[in-house]
PDB file of N, CA, C and O in Angstrom:
ATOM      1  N   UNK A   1    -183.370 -57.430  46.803  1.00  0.00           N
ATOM      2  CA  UNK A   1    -182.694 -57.822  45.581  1.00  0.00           C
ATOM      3  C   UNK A   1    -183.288 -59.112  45.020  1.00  0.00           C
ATOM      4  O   UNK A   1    -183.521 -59.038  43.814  1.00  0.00           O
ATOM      5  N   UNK A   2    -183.614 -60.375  45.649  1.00  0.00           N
ATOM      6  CA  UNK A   2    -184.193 -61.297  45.267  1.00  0.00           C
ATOM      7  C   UNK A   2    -185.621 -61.022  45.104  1.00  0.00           C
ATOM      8  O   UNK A   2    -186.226 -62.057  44.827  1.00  0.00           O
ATOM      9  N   UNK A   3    -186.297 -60.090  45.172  1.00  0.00           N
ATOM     10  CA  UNK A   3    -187.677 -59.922  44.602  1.00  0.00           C
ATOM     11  C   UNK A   3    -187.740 -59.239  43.557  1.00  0.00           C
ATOM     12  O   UNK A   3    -188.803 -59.126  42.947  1.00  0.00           O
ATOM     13  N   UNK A   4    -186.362 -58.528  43.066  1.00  0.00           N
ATOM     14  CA  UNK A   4    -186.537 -57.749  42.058  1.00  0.00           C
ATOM     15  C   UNK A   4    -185.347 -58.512  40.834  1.00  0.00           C
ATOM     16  O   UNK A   4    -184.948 -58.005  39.785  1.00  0.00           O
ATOM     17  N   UNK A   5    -185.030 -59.751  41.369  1.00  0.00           N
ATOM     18  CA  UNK A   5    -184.631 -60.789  40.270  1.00  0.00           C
ATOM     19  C   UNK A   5    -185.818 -61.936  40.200  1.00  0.00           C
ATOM     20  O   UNK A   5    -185.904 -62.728  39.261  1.00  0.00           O
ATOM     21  N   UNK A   6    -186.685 -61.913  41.283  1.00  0.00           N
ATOM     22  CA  UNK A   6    -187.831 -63.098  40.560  1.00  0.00           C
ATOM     23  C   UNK A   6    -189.001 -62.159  39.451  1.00  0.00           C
ATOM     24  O   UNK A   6    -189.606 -62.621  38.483  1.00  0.00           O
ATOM     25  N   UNK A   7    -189.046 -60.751  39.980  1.00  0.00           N
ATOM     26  CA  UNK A   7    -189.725 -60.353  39.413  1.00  0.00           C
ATOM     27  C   UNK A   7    -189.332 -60.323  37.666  1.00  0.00           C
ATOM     28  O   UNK A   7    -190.155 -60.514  36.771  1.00  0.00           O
ATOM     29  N   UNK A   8    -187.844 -60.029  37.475  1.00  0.00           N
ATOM     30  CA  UNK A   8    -187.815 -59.958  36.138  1.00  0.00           C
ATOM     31  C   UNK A   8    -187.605 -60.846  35.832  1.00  0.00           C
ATOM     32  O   UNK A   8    -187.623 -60.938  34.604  1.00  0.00           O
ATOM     33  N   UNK A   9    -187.336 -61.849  36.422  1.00  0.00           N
ATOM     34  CA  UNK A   9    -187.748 -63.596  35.666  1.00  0.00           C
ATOM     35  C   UNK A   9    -188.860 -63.576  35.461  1.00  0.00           C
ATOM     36  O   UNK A   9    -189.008 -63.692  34.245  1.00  0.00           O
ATOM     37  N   UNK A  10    -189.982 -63.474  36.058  1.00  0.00           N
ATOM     38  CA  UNK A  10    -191.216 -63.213  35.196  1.00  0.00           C
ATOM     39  C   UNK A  10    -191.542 -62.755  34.635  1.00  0.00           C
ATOM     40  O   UNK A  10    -192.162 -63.462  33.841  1.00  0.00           O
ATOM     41  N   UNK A  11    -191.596 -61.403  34.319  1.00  0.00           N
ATOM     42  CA  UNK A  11    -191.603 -60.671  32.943  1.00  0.00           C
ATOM     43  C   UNK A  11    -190.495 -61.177  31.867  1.00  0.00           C
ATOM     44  O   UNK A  11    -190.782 -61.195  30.670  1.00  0.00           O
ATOM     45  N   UNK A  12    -189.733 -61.423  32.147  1.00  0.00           N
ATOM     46  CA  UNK A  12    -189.257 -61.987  31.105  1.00  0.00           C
ATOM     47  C   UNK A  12    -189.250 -63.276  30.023  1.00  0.00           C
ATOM     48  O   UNK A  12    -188.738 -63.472  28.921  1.00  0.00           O
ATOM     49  N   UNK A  13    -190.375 -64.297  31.240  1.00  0.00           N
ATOM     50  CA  UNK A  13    -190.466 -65.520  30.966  1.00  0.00           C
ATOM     51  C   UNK A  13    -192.202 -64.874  30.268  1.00  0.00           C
ATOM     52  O   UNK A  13    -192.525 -65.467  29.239  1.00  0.00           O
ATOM     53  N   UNK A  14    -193.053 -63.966  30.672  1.00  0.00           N
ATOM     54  CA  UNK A  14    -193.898 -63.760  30.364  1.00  0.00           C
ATOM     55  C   UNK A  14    -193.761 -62.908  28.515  1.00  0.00           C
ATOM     56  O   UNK A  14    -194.662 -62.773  27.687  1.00  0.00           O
ATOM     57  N   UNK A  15    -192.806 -62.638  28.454  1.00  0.00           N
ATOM     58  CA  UNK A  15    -192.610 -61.608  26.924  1.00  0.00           C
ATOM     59  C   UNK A  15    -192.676 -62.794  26.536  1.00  0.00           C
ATOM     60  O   UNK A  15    -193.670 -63.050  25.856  1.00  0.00           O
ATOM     61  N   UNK A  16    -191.724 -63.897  26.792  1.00  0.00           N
ATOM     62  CA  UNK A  16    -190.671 -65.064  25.947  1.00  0.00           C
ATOM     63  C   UNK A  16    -192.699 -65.426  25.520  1.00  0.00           C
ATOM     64  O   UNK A  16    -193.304 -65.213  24.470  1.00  0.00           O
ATOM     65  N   UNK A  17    -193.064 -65.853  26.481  1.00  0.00           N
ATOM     66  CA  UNK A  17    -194.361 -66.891  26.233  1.00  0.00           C
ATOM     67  C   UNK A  17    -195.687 -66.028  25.141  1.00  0.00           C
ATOM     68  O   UNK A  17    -196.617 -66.576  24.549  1.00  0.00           O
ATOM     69  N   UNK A  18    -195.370 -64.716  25.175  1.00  0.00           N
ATOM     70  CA  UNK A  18    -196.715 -63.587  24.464  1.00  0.00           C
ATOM     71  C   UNK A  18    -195.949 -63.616  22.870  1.00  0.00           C
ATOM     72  O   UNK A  18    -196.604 -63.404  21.849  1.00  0.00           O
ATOM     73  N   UNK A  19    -194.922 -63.823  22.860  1.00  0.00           N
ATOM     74  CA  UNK A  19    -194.242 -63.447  21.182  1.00  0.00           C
ATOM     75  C   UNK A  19    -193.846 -64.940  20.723  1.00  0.00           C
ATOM     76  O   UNK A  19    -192.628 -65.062  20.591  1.00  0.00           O
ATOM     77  N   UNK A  20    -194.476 -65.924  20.492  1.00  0.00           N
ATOM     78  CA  UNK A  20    -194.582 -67.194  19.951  1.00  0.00           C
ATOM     79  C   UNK A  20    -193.289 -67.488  19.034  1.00  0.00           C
ATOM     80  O   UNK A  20    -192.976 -66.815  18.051  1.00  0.00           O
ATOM     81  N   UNK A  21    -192.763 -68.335  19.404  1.00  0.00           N
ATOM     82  CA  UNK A  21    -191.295 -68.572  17.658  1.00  0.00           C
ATOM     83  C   UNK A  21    -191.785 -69.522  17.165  1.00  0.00           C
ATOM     84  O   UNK A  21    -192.169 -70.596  17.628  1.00  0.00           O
ATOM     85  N   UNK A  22    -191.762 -68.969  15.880  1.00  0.00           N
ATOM     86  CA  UNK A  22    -192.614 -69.048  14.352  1.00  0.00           C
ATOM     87  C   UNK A  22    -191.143 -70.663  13.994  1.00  0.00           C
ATOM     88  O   UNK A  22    -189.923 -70.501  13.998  1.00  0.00           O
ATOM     89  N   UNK A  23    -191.860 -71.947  13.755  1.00  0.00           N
ATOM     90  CA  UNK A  23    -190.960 -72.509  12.952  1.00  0.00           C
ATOM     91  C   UNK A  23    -191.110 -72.576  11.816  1.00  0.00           C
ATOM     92  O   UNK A  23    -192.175 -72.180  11.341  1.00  0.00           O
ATOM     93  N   UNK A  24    -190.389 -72.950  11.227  1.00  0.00           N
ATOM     94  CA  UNK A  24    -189.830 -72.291  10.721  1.00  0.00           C
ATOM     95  C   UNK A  24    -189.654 -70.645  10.541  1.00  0.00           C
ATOM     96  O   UNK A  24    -190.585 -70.007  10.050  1.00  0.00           O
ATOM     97  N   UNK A  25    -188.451 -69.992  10.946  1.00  0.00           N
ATOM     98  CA  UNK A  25    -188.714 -68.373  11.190  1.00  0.00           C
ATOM     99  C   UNK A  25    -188.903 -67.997   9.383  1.00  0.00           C
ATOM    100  O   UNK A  25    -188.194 -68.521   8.523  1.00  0.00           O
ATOM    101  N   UNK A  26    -190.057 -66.947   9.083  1.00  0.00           N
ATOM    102  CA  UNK A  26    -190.749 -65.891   8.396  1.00  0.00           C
ATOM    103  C   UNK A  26    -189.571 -65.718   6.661  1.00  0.00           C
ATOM    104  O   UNK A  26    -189.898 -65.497   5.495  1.00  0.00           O
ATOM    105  N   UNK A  27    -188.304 -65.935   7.269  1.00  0.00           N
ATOM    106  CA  UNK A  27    -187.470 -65.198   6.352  1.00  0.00           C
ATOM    107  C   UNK A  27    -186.781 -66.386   5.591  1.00  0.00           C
ATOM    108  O   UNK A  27    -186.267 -66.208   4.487  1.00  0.00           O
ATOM    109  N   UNK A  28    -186.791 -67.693   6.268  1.00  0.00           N
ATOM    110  CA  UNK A  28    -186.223 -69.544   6.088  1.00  0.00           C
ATOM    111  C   UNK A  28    -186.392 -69.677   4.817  1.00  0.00           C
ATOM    112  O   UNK A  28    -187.284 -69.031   4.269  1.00  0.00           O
ATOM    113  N   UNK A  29    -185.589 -70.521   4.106  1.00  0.00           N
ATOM    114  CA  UNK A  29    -185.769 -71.415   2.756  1.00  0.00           C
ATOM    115  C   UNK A  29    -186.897 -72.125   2.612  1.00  0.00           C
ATOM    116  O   UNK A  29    -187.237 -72.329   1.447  1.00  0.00           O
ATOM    117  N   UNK A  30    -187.945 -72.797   3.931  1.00  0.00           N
ATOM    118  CA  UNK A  30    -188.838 -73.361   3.432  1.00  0.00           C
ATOM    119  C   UNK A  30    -190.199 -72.268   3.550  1.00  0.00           C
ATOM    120  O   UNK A  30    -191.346 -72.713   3.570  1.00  0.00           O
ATOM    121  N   UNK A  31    -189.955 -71.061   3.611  1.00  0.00           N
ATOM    122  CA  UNK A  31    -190.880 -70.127   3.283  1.00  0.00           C
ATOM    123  C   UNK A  31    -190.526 -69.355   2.291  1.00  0.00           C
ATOM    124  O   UNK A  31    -191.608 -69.106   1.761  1.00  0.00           O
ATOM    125  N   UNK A  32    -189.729 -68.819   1.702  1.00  0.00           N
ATOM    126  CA  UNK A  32    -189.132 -68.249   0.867  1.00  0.00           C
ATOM    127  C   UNK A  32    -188.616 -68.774  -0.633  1.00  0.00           C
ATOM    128  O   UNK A  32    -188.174 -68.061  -1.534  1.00  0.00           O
ATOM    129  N   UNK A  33    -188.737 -69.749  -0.640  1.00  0.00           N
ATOM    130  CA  UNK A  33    -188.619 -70.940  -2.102  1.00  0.00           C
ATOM    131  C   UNK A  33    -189.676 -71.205  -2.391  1.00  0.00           C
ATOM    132  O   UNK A  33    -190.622 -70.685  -1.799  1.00  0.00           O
ATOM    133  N   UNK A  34    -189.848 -72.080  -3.373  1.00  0.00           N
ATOM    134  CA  UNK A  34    -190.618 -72.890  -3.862  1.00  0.00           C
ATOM    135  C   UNK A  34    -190.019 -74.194  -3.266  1.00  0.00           C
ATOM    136  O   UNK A  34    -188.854 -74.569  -3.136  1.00  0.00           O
ATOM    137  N   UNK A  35    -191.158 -74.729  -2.963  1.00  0.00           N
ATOM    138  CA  UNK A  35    -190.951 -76.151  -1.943  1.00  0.00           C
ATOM    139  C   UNK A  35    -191.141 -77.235  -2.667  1.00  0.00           C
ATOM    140  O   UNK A  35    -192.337 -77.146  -2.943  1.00  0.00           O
ATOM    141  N   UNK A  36    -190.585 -78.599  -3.358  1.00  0.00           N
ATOM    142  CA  UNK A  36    -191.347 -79.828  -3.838  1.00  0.00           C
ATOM    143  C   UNK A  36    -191.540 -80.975  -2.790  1.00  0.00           C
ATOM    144  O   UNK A  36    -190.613 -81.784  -2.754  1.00  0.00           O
ATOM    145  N   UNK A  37    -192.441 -81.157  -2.048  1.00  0.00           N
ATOM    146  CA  UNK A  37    -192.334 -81.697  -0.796  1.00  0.00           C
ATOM    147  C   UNK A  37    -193.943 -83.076  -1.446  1.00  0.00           C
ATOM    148  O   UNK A  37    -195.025 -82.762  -1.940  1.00  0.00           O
ATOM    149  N   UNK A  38    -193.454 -84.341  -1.172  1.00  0.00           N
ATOM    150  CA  UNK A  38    -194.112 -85.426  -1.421  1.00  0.00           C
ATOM    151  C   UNK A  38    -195.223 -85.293  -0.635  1.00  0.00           C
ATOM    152  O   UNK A  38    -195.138 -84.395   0.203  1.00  0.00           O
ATOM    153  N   UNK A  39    -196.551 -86.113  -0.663  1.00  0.00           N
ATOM    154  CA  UNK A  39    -197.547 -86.152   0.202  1.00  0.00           C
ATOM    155  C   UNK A  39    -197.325 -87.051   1.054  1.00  0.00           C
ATOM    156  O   UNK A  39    -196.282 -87.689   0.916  1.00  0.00           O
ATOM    157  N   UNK A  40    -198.244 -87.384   2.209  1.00  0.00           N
ATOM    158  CA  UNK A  40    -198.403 -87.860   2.838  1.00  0.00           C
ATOM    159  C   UNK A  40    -197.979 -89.989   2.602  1.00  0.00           C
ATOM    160  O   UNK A  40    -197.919 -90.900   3.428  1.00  0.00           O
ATOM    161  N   UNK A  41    -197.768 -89.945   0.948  1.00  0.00           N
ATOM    162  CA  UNK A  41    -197.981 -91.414   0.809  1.00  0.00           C
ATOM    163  C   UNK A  41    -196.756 -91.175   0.010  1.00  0.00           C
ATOM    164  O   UNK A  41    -196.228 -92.183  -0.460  1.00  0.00           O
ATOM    165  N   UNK A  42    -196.201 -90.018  -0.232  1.00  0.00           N
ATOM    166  CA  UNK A  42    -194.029 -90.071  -0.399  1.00  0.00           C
ATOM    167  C   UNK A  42    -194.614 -89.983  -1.860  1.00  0.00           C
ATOM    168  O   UNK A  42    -193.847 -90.594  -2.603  1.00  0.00           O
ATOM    169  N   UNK A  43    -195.623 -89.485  -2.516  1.00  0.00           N
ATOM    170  CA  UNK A  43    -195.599 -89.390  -3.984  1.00  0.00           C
ATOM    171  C   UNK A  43    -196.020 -87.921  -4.374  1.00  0.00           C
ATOM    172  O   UNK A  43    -196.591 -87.200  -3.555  1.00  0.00           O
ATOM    173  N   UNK A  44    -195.700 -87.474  -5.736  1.00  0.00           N
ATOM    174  CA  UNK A  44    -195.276 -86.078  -6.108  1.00  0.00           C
ATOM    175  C   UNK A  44    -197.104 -86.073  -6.873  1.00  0.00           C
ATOM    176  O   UNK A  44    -197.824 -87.061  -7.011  1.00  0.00           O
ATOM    177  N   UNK A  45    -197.453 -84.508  -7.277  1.00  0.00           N
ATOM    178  CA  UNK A  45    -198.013 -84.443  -8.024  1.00  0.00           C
ATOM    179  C   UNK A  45    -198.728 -85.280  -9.260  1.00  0.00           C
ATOM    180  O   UNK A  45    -199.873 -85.575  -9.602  1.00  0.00           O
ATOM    181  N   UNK A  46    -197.434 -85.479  -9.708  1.00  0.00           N
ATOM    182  CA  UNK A  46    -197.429 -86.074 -10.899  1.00  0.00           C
ATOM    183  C   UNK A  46    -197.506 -87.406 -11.256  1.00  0.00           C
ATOM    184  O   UNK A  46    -197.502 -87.931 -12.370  1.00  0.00           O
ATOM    185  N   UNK A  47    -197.609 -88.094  -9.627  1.00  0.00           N
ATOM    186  CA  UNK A  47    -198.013 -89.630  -9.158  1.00  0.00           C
ATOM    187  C   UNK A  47    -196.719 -90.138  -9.477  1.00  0.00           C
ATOM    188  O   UNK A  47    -196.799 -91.170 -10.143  1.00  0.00           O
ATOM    189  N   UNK A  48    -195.490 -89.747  -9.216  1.00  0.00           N
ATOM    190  CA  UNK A  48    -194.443 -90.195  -9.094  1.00  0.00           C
ATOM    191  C   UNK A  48    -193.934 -90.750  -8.033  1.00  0.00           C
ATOM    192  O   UNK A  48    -194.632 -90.322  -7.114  1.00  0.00           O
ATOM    193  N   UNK A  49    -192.886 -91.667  -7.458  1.00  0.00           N
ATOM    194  CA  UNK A  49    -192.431 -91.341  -5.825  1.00  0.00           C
ATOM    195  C   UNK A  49    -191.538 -90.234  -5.447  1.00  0.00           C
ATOM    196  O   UNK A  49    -190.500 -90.139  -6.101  1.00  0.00           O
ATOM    197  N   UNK A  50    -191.669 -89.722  -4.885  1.00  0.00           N
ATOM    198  CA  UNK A  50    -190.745 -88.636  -4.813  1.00  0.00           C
ATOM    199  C   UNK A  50    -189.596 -89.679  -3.681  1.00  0.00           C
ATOM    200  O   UNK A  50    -189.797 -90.577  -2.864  1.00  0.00           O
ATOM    201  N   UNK A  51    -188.126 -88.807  -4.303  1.00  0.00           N
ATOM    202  CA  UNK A  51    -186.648 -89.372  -3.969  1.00  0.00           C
ATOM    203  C   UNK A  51    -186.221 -88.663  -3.041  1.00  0.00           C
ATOM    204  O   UNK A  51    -185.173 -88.208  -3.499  1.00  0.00           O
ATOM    205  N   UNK A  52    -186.394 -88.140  -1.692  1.00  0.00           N
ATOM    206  CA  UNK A  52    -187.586 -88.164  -1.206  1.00  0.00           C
ATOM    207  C   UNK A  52    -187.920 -86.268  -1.525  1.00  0.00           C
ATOM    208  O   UNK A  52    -188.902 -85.611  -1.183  1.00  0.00           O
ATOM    209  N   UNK A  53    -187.238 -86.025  -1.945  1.00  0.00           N
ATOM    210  CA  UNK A  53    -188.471 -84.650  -2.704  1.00  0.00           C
ATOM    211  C   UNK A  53    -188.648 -84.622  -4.220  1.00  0.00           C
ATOM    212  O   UNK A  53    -188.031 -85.341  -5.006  1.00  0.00           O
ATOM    213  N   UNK A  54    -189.710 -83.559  -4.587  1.00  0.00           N
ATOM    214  CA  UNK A  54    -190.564 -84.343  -5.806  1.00  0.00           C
ATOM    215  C   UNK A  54    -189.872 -82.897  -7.144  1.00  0.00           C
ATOM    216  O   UNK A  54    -190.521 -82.334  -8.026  1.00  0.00           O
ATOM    217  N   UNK A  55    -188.484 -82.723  -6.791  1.00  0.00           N
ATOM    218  CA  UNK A  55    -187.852 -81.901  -7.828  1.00  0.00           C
ATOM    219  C   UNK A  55    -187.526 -82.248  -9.185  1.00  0.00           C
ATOM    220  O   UNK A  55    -187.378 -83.463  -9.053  1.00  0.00           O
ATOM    221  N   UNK A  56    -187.344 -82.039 -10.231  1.00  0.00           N
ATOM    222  CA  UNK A  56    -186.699 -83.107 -11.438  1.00  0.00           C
ATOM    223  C   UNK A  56    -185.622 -83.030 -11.575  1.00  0.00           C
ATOM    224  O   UNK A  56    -185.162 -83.698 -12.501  1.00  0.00           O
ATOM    225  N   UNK A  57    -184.337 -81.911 -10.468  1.00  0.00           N
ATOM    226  CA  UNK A  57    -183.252 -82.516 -10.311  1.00  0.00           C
ATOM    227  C   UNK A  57    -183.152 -82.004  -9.076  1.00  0.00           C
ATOM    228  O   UNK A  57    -184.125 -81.441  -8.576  1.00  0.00           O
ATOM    229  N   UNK A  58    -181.877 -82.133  -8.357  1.00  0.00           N
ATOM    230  CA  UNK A  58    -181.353 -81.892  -6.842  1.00  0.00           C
ATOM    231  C   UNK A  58    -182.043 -80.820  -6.566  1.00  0.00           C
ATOM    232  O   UNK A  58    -182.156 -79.900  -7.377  1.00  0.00           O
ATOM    233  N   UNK A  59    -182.614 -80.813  -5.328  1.00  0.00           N
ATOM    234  CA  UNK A  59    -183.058 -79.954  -4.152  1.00  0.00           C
ATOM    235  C   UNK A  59    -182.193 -79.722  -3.124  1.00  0.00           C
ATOM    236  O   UNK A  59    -181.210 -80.431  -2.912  1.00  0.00           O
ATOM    237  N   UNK A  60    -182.567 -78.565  -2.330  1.00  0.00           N
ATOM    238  CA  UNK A  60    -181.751 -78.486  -1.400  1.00  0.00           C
ATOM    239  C   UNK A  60    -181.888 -79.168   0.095  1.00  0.00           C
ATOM    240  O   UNK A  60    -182.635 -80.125  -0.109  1.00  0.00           O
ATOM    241  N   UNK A  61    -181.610 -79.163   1.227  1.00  0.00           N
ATOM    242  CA  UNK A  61    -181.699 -79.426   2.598  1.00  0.00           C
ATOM    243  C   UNK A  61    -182.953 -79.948   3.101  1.00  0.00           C
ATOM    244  O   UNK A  61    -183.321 -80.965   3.689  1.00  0.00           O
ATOM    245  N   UNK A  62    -183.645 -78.536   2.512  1.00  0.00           N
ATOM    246  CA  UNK A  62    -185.199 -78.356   2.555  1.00  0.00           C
ATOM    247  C   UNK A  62    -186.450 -78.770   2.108  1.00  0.00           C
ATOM    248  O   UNK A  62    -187.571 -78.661   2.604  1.00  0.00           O
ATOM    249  N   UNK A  63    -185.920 -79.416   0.767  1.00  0.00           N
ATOM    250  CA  UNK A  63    -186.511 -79.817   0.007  1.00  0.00           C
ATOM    251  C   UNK A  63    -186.826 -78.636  -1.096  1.00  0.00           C
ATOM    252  O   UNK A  63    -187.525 -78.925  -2.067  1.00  0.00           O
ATOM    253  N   UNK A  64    -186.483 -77.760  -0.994  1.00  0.00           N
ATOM    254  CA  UNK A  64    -187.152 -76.001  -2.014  1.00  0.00           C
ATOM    255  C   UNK A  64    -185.844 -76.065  -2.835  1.00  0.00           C
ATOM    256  O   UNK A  64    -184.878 -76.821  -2.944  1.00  0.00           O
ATOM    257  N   UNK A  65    -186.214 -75.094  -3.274  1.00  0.00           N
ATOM    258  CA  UNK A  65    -185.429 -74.322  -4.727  1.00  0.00           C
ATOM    259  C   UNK A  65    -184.446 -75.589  -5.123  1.00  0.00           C
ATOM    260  O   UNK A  65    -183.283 -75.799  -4.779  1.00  0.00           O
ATOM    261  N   UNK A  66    -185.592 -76.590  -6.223  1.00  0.00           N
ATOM    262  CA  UNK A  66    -184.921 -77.554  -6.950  1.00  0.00           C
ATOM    263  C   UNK A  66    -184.700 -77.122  -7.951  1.00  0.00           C
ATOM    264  O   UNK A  66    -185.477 -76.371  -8.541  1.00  0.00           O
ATOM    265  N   UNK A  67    -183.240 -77.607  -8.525  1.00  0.00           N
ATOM    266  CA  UNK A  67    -183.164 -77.363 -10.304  1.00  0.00           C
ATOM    267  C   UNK A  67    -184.112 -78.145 -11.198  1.00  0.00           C
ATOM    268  O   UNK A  67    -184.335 -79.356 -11.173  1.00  0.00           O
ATOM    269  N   UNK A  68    -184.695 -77.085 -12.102  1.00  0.00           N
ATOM    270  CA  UNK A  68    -185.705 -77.620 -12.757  1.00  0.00           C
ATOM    271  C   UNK A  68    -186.800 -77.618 -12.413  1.00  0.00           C
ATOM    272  O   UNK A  68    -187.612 -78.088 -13.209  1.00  0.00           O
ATOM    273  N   UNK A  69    -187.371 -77.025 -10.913  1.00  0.00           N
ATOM    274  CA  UNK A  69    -188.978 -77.233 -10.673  1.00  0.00           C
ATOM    275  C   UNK A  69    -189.283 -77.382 -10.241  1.00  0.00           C
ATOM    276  O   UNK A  69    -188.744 -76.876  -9.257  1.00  0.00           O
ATOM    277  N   UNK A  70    -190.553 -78.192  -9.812  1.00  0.00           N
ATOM    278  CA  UNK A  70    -191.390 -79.625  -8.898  1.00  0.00           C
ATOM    279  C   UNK A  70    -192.001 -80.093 -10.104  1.00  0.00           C
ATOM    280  O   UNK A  70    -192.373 -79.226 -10.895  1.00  0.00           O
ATOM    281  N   UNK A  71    -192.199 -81.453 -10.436  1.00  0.00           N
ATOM    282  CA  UNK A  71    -192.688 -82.277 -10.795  1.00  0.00           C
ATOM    283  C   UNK A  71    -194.573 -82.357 -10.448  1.00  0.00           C
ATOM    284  O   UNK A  71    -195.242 -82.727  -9.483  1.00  0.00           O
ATOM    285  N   UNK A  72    -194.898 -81.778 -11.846  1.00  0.00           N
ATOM    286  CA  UNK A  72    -196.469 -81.658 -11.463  1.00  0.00           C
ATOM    287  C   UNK A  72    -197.348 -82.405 -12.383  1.00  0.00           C
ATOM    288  O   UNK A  72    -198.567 -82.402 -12.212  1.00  0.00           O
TER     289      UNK A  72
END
């Protein structure tokens, strides 16, 4: 019995490790929106600062699907 519970701890730890989790998962708001996300130096496109995302009004959580856009 204990060789045939280490065994499926390993196969099981072996699936977990072959099928990678995607972060953000495939189907998420920050794949599925339009994103206004600042660069590296917190400024938008449009050489603005972004507050801290670069929407021209409220964004969500994510920073995606702002009213009005991204700022380009």
């Amino acid at each position: 019995m204990k060789a045939f519970y280490v065994l499926s701890l390993l196969a099981l730890a072996a699936f977990g490790l072959a099928q990678p989790n995607e972060l953000p998962a495939p189907d998420s708001p920050e794949r599925t929106q339009d994103c206004c996300h600042a660069d590296s130096n917190g400024r938008c496109e449009d050489g603005t600062q972004g507050t801290p995302y670069c929407g021209y009004r409220s964004c969500n959580i994510f920073g995606c699907n702002c009213d009005g856009g991204c700022r380009h």
